[in-house]
N, CA, C and O atoms as CSV, one atom per row, in Angstrom:
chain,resi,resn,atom,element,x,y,z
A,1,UNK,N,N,-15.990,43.799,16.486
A,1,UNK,CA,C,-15.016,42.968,15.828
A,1,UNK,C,C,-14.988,41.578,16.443
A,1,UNK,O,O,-14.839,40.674,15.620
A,2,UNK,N,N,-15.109,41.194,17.807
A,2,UNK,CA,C,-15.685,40.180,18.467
A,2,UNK,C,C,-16.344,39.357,18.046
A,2,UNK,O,O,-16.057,38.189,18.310
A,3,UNK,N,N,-17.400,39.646,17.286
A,3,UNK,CA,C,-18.672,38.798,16.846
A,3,UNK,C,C,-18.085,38.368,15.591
A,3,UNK,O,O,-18.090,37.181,15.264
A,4,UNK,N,N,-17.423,39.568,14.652
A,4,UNK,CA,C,-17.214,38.611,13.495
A,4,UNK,C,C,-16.155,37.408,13.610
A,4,UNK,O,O,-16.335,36.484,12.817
A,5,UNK,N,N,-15.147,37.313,14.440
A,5,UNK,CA,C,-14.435,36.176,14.720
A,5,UNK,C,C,-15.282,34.937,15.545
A,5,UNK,O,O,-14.898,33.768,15.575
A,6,UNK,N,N,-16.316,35.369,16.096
A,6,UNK,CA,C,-16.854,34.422,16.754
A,6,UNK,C,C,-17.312,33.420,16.187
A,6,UNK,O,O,-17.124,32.361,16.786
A,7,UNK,N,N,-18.073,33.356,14.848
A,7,UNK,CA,C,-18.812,32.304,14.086
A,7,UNK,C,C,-17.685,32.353,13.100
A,7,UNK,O,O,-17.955,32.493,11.907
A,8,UNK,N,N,-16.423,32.248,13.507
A,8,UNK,CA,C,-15.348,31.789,12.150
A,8,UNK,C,C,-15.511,30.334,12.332
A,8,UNK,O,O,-15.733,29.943,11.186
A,9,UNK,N,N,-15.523,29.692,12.819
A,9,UNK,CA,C,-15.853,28.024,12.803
A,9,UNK,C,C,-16.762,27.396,12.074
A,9,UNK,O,O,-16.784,26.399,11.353
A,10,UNK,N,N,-17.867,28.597,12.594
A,10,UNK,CA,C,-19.301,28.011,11.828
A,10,UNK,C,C,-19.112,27.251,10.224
A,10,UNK,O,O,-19.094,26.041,9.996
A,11,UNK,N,N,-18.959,28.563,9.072
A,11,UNK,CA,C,-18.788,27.758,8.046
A,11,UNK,C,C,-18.366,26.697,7.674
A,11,UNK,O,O,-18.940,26.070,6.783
A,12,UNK,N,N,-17.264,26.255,8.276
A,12,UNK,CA,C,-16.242,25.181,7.963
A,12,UNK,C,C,-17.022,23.889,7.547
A,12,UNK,O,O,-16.647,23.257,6.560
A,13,UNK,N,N,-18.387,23.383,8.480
A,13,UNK,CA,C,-18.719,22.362,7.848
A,13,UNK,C,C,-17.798,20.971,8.614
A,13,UNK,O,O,-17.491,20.902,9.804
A,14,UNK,N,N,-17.604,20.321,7.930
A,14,UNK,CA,C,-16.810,18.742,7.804
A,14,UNK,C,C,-15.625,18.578,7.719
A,14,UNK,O,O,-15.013,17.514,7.816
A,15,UNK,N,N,-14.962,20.289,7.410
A,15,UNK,CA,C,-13.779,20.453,6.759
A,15,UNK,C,C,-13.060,19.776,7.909
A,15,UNK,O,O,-13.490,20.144,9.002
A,16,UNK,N,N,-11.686,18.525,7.978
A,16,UNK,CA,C,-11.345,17.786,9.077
A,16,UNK,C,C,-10.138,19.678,9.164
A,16,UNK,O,O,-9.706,20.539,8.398
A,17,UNK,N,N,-10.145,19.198,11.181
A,17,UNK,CA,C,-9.712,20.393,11.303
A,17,UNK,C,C,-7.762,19.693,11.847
A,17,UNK,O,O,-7.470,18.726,12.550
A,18,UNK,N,N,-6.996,20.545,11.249
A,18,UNK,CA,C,-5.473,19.936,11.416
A,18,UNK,C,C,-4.774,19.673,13.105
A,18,UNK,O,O,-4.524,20.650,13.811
A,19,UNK,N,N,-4.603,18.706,13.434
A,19,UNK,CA,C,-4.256,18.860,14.719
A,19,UNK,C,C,-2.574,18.056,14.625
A,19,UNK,O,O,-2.228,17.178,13.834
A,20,UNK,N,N,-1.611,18.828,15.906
A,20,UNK,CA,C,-0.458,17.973,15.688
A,20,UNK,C,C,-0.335,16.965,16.175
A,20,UNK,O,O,0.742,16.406,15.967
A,21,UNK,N,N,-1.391,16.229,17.073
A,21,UNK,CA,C,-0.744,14.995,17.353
A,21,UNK,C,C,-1.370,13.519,15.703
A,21,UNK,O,O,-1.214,12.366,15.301
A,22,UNK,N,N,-2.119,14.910,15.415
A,22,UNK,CA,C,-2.662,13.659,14.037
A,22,UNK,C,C,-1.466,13.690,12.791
A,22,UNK,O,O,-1.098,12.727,12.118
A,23,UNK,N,N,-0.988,15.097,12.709
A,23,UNK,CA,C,0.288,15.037,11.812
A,23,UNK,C,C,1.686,13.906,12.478
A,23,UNK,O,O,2.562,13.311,11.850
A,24,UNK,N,N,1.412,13.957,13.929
A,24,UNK,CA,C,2.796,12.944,14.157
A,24,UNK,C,C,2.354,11.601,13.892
A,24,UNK,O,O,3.124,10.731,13.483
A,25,UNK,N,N,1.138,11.414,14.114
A,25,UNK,CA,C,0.909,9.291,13.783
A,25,UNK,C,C,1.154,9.300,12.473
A,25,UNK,O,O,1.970,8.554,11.931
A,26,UNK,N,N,0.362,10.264,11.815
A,26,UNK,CA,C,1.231,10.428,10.451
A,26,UNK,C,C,2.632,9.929,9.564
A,26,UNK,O,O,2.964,9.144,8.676
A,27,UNK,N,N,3.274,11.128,10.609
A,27,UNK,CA,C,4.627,11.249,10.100
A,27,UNK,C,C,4.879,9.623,11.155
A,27,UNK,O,O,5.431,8.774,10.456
A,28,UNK,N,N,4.608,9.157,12.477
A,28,UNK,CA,C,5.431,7.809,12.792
A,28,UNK,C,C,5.261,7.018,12.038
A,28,UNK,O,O,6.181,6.275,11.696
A,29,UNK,N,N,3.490,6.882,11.314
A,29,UNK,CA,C,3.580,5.496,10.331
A,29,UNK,C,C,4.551,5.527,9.037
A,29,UNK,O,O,5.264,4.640,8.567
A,30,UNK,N,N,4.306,6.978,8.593
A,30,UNK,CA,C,5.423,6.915,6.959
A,30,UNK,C,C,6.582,6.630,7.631
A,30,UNK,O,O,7.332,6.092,6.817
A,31,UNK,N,N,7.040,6.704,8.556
A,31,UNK,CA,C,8.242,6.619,8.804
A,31,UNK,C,C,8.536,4.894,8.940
A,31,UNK,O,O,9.264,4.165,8.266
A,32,UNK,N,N,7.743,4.630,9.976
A,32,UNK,CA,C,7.968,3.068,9.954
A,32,UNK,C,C,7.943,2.365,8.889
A,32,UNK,O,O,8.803,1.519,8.645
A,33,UNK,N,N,6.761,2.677,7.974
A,33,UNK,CA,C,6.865,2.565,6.192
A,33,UNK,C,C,7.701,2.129,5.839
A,33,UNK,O,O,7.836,0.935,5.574
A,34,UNK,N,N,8.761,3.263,5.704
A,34,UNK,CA,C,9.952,3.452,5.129
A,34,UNK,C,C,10.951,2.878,5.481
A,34,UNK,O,O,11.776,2.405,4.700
A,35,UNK,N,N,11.030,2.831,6.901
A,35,UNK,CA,C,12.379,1.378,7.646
A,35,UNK,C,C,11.887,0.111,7.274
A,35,UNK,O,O,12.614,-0.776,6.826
A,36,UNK,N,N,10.549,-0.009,7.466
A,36,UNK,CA,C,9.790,-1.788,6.659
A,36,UNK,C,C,10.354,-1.585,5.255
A,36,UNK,O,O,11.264,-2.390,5.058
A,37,UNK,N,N,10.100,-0.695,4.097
A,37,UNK,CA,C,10.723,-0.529,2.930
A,37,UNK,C,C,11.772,-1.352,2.799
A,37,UNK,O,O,11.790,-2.400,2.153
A,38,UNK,N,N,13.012,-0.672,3.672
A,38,UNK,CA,C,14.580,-0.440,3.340
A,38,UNK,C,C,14.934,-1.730,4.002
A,38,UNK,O,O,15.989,-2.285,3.695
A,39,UNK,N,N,13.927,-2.375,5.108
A,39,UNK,CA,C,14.381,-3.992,5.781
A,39,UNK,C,C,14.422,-4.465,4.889
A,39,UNK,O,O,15.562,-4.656,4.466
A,40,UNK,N,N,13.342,-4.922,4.091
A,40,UNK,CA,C,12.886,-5.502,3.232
A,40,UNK,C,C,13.951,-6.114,2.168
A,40,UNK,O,O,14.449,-7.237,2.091
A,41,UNK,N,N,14.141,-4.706,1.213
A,41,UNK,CA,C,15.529,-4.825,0.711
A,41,UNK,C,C,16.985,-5.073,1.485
A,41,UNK,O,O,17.750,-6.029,1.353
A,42,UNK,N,N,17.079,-4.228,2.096
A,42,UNK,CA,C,18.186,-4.610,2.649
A,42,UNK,C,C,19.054,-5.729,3.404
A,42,UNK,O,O,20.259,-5.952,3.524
A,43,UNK,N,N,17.535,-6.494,3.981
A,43,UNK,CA,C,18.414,-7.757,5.173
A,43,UNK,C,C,18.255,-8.408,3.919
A,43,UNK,O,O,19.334,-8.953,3.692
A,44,UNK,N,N,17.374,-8.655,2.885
A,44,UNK,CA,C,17.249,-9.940,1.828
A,44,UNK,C,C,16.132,-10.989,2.168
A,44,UNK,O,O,15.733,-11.932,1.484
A,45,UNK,N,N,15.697,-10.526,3.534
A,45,UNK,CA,C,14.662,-11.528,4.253
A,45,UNK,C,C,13.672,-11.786,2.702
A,45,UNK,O,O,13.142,-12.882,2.515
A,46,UNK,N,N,13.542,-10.779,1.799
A,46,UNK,CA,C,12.195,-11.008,0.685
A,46,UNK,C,C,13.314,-11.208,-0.719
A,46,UNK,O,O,14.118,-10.349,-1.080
A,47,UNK,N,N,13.130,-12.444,-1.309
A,47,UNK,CA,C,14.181,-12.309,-2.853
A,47,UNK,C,C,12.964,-12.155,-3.626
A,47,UNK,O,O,11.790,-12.336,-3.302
A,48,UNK,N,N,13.593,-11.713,-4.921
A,48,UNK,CA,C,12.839,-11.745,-6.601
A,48,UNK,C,C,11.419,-10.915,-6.504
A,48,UNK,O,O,11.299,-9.701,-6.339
A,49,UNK,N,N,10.286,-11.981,-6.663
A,49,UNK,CA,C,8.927,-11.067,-7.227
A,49,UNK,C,C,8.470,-10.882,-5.444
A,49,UNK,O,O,8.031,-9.752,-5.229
A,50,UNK,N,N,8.498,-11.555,-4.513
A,50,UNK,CA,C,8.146,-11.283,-2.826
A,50,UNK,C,C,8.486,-10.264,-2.510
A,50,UNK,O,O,7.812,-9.649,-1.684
A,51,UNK,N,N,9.629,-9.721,-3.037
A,51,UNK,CA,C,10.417,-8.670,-2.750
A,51,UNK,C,C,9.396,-7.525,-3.284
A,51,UNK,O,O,9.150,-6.676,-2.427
A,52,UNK,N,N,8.703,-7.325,-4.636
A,52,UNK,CA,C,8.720,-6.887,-5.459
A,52,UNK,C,C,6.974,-6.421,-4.526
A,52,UNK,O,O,6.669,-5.407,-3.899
A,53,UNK,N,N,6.128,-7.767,-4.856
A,53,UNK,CA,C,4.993,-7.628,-3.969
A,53,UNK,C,C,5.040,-7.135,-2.347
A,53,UNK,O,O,4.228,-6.308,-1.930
A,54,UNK,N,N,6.204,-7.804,-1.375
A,54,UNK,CA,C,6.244,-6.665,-0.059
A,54,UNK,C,C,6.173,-5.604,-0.405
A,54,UNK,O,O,5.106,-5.151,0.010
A,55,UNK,N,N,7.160,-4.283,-1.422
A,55,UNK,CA,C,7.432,-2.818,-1.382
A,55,UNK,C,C,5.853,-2.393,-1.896
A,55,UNK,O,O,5.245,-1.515,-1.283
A,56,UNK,N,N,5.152,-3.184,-3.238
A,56,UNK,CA,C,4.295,-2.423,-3.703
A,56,UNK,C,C,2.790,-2.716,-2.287
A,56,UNK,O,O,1.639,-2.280,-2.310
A,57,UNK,N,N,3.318,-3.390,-1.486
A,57,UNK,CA,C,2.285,-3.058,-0.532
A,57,UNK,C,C,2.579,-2.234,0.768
A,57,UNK,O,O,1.832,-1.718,1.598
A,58,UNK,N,N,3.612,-2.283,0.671
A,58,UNK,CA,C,3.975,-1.036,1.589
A,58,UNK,C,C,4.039,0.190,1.348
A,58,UNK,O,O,3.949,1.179,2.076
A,59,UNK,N,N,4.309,-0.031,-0.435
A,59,UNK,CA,C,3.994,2.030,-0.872
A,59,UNK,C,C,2.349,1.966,-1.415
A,59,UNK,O,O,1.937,2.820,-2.199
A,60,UNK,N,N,1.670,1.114,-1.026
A,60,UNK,CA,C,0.172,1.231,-1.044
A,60,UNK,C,C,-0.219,1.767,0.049
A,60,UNK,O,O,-0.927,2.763,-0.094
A,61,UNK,N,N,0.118,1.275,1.615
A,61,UNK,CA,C,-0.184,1.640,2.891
A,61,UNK,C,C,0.200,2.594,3.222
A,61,UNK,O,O,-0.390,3.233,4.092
A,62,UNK,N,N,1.610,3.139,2.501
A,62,UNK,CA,C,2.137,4.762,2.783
A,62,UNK,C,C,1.133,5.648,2.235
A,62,UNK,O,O,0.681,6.623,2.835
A,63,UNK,N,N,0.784,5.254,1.012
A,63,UNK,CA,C,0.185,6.231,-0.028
A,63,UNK,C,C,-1.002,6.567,0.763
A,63,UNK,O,O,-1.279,7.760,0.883
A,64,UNK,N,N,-1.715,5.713,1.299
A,64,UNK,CA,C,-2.942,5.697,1.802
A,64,UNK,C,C,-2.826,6.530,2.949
A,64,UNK,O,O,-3.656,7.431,3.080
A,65,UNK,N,N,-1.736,6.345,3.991
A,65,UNK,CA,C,-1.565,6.918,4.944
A,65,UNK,C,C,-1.314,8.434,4.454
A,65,UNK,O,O,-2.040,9.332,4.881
A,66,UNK,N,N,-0.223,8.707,3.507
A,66,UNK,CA,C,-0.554,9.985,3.459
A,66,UNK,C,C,-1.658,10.840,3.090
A,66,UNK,O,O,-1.998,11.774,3.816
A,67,UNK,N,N,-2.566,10.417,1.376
A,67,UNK,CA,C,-3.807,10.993,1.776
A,67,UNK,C,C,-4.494,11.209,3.253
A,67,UNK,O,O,-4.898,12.327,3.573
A,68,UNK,N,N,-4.602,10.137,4.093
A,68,UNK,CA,C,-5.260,10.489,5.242
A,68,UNK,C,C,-5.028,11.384,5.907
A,68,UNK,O,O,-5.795,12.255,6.319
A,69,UNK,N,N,-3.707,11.219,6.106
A,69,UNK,CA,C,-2.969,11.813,7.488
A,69,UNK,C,C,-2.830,13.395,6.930
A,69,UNK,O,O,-3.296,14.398,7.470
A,70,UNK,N,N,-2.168,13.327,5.875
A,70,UNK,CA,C,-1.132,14.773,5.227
A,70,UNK,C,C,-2.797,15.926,4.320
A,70,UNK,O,O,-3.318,17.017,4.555
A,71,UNK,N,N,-2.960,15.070,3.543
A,71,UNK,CA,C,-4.126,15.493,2.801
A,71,UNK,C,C,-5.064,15.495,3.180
A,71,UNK,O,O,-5.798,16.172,2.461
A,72,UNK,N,N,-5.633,15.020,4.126
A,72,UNK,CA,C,-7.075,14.605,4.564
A,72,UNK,C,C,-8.286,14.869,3.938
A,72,UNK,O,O,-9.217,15.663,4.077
A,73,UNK,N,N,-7.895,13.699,3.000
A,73,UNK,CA,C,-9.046,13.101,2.345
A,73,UNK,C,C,-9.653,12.237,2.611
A,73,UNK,O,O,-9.124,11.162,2.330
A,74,UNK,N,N,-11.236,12.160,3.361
A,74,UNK,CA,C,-11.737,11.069,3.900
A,74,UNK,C,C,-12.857,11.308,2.855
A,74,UNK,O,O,-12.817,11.942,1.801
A,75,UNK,N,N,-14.129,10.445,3.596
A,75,UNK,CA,C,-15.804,10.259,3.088
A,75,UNK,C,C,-16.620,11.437,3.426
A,75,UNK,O,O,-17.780,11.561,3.032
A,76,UNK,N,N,-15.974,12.348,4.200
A,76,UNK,CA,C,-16.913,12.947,4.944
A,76,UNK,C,C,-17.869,13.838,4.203
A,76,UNK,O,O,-17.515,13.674,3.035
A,77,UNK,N,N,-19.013,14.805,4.193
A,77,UNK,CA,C,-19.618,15.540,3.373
A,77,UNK,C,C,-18.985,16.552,2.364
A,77,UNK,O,O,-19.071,16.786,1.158
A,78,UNK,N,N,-18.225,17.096,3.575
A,78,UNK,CA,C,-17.678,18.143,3.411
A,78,UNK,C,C,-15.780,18.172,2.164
A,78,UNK,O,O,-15.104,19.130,1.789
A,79,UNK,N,N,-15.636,16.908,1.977
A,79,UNK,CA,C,-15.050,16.469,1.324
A,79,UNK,C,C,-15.791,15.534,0.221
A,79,UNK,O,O,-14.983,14.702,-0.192
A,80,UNK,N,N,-16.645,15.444,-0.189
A,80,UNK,CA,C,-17.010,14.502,-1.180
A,80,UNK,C,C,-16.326,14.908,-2.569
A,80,UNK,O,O,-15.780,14.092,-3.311
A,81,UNK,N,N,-16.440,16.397,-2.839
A,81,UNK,CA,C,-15.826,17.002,-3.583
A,81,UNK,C,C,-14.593,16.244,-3.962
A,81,UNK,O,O,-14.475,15.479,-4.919
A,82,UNK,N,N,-13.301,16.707,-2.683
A,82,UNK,CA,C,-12.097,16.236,-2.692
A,82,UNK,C,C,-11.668,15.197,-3.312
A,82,UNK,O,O,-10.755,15.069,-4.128
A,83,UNK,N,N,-12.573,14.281,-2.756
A,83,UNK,CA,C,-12.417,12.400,-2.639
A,83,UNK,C,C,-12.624,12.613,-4.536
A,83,UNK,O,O,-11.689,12.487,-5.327
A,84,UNK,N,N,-14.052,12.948,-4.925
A,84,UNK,CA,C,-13.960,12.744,-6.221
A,84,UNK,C,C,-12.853,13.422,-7.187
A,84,UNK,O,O,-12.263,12.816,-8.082
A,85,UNK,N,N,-12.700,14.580,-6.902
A,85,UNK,CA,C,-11.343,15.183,-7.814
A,85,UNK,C,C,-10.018,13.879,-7.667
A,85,UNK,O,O,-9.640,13.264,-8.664
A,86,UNK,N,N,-9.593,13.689,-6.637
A,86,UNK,CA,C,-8.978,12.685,-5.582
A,86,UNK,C,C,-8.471,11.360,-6.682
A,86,UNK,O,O,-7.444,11.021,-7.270
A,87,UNK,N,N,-10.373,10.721,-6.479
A,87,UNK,CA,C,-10.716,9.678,-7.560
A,87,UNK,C,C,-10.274,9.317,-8.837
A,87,UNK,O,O,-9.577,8.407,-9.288
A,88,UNK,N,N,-11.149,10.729,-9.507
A,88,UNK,CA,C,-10.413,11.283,-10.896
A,88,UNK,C,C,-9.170,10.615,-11.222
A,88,UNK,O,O,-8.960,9.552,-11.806
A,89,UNK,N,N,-8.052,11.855,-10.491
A,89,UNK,CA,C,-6.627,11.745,-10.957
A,89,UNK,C,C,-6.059,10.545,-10.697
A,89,UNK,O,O,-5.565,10.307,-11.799
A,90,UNK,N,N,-5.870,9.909,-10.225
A,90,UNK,CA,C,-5.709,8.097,-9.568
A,90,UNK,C,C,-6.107,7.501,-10.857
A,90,UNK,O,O,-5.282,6.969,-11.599
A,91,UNK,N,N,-7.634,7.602,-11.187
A,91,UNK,CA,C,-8.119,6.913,-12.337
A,91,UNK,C,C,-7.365,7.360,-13.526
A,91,UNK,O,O,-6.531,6.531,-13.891
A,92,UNK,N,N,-7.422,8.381,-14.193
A,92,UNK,CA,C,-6.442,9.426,-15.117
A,92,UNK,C,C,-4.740,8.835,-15.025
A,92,UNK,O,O,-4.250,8.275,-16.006
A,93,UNK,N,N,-4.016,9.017,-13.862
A,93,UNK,CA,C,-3.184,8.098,-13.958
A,93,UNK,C,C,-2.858,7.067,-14.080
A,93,UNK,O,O,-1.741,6.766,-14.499
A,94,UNK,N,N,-3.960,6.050,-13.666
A,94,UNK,CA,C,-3.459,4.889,-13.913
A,94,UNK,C,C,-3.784,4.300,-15.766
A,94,UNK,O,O,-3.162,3.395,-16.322
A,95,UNK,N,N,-4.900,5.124,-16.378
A,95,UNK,CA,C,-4.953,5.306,-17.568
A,95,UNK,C,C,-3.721,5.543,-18.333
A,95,UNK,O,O,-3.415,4.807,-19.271
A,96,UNK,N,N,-3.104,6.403,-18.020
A,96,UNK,CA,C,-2.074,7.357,-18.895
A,96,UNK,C,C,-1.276,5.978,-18.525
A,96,UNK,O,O,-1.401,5.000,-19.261
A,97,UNK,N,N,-0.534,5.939,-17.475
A,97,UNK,CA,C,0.624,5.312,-17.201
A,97,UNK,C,C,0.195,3.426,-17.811
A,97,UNK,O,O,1.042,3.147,-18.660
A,98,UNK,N,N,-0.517,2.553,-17.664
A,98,UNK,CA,C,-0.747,1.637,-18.313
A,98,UNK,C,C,-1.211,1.886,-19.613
A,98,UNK,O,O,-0.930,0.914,-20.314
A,99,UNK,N,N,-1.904,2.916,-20.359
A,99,UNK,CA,C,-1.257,3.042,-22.069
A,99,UNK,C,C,-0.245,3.097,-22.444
A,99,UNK,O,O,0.098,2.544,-23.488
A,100,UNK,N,N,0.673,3.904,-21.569
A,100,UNK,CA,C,2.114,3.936,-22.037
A,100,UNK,C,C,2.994,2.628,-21.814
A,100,UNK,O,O,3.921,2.347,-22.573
A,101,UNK,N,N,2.690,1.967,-20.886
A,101,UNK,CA,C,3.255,0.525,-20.951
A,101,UNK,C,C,2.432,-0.435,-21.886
A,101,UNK,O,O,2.677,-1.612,-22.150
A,102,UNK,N,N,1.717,0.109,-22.187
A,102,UNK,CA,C,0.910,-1.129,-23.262
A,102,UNK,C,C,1.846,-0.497,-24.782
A,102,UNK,O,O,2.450,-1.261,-25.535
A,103,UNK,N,N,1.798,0.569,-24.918
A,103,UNK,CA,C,2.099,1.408,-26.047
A,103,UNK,C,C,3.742,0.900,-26.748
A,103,UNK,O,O,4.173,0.813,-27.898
A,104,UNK,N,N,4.332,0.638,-25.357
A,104,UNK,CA,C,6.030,0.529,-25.095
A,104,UNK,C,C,6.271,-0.596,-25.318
A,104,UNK,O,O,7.401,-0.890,-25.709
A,105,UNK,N,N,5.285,-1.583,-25.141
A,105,UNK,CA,C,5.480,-2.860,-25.156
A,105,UNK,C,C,5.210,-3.309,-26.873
A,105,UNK,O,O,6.044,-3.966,-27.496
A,106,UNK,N,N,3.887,-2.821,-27.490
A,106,UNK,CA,C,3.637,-2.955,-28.723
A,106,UNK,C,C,5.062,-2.321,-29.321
A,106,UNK,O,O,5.996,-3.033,-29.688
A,107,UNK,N,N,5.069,-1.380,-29.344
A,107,UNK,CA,C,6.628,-0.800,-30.039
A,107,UNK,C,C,7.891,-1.870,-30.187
A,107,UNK,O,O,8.691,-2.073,-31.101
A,108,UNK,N,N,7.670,-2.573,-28.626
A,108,UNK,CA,C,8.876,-3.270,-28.479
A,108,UNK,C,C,8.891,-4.535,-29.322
A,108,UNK,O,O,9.911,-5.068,-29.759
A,109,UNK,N,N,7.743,-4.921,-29.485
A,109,UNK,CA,C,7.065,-6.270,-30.193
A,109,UNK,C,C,7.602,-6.193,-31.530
A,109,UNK,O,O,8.494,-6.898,-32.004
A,110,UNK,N,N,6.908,-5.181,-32.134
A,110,UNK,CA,C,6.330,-5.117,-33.426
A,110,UNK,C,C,8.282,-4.335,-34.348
A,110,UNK,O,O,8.734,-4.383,-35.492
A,111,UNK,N,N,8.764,-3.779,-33.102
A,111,UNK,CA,C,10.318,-2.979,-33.957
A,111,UNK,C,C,11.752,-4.110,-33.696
A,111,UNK,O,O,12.572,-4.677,-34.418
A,112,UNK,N,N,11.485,-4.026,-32.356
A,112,UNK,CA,C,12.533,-4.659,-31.601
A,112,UNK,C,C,12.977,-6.121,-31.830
A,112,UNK,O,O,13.994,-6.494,-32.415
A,113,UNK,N,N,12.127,-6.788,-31.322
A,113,UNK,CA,C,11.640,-7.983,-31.512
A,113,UNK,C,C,12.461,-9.144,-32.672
A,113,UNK,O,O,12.523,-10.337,-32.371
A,114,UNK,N,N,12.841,-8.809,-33.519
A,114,UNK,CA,C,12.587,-9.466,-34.439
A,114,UNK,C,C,14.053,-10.073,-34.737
A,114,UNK,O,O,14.220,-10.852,-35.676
């Protein structure tokens, strides 16, 4: 029974393996994220569209951070798979969700409008 636990590693490949001090940089950056977020808004230091461009780059750097950190989705071989499914849905969403604002907007034009 020895031996068969012994080469349990073997298969794995590329697969990134979970460790906790990689889940805490993790969890410190979303976290800092999220207080940069709520400064942001909150002191007023950013008005109008600055405001608007700080958050959507800070929930870009979260987003990113969590694939990495939470999901671990990198380049590696053993993930190429991932990354492309990954790819996909990102692409797929941003499809769906900008037809529907194109869609919402024609509606709004062509009914509303007038």
């Amino acid at each position: 029974m020895a031996t068969t636990h012994s080469n349990h590693d073997a298969h794995h490949g590329d697969v990134p393996h979970v460790t906790v001090p990689g889940y805490l940089v993790g969890f410190v950056l979303a976290v800092i994220l999220t207080v940069a977020s709520f400064w942001c808004v909150m002191s007023g230091a950013f008005k109008g569209e600055s405001a608007l461009v700080a958050l959507a780059v800070l929930a870009a750097v979260q987003m990113i951070v969590h694939v990495v950190f939470f999901l671990h989705v990198n380049t590696s071989k053993g993930q190429r798979w991932h990354l492309g499914t990954f790819a996909y849905t990102i692409a797929m969403s941003l499809v769906v969700s900008v037809g529907t604002v194109w869609v919402m907007h024609n509606v709004h034009m062509l009914m509303m409008a007038r």
